[in-house]
N, C-alpha and C positions, 0 to 999 in steps of 0.2 A: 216177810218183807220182800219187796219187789228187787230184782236187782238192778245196781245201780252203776252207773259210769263213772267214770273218773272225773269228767267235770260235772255229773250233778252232783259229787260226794264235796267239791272243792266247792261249789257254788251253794250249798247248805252250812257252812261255817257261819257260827250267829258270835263268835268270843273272841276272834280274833280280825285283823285289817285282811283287805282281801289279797297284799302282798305275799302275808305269810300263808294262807291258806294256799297260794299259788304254788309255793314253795315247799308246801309239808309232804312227809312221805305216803302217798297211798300206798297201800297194798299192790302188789302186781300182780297176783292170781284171784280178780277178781271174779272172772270166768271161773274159778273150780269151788267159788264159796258156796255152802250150803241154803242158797236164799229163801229154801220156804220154810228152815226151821230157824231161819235168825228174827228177833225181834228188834233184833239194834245188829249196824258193824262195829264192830269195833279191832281194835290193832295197838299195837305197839310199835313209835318210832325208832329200827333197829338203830337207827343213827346218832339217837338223844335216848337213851333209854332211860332219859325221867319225864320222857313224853308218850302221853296216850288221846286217842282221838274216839270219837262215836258219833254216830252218825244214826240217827233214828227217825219215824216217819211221825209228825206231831198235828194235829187240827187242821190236817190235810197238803202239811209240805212237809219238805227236810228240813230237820236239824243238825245241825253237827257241830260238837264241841272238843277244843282243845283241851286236855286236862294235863295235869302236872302231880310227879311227888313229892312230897315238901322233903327238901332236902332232908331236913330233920328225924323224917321218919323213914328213910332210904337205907335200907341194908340191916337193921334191925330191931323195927317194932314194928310190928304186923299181927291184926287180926287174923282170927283165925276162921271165921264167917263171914260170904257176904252178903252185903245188906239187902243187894239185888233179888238174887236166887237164892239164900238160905244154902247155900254148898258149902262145905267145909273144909279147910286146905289147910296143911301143915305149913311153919315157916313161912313164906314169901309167897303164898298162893292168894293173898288178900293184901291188896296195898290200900292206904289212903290216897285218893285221887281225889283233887281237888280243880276246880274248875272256875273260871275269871266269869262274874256274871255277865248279862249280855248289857249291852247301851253306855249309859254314862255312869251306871255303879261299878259298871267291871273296866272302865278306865280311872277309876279312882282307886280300884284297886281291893276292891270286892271279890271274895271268892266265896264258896261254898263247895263243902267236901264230903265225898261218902266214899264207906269201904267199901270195895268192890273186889271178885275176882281178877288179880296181875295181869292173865292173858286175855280178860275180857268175853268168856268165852262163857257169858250168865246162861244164855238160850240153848247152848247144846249138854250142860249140864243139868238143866231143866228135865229134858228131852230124853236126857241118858244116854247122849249121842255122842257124850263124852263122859270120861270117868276122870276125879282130880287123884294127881299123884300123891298117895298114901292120903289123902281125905276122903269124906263120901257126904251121899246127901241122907240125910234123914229121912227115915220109912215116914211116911206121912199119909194121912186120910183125905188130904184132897187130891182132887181127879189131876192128870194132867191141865187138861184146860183151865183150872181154877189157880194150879201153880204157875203156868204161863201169865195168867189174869195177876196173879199177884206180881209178880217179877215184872210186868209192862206198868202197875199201878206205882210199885216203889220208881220205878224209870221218869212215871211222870212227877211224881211227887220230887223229885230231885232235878228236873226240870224246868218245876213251880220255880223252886228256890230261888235255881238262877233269873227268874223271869222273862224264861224261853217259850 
């Protein structure tokens, strides 16, 4: 992924008004993110932390979506795989994120959910550029390329849904 400014990351919100998008928290060390090993940004809003954002490059623009954890499943039911990368995390290292679709299903109130890694951090776990606290990834037979390929294909396939 290319890196990205703070107003292209704001001006790629496809799920929310572009009030809130003006408003939400980016990242401030966008400058030290790893851009050529990320396939998506993503982050956690320290300030709502039942908010998460992602930002990924799709059919030749940005995307970026608000996502939420249902309250319901906040503090203790969590997978323990995600859907994304196949990484595996004890406890809290997989939440359900759920995300409002885009248009006029996601203002009536349409969402669509997948597990994912908490910190969001599917691409450098891939990579092995990260390791998860007391989880791990599974020795696996496909190449790295072929696990990036899958983690960018589940990303799109979760995209589909919302009709992004």
């Amino acid at each position: 992924m290319k890196s990205l400014s703070e107003r292209d990351i704001r001006d790629s919100f496809v799920n929310c008004s572009k009030g809130e998008a003006k408003r939400l928290a980016v990242p401030r060390d966008l400058g030290e993110r790893p851009w050529e090993d990320l396939d998506f940004l993503g982050w956690r809003d320290p300030g709502a932390p039942d908010r998460s954002y992602l930002v990924t490059e799709r059919r030749g623009r940005l995307v970026g979506l608000t996502m939420r954890f249902p309250a319901s499943q906040r503090g203790f039911l969590h997978r323990s795989m995600c859907s994304l990368c196949m990484t595996t995390h004890p406890g809290g290292g997989v939440s359900l994120m759920t995300a409002r679709k885009a248009g006029s299903a996601g203002r009536e109130g349409n969402s669509v959910g997948l597990y994912m890694c908490t910190d969001l951090a599917c691409s450098l776990y891939v990579r092995g550029k990260r390791v998860p606290d007391g989880g791990r990834r599974f020795e696996e037979s496909l190449t790295l390329e072929e696990q990036i390929a899958r983690t960018t294909a589940n990303l799109s396939a979760f995209l589909d849904k919302l009709d992004v």
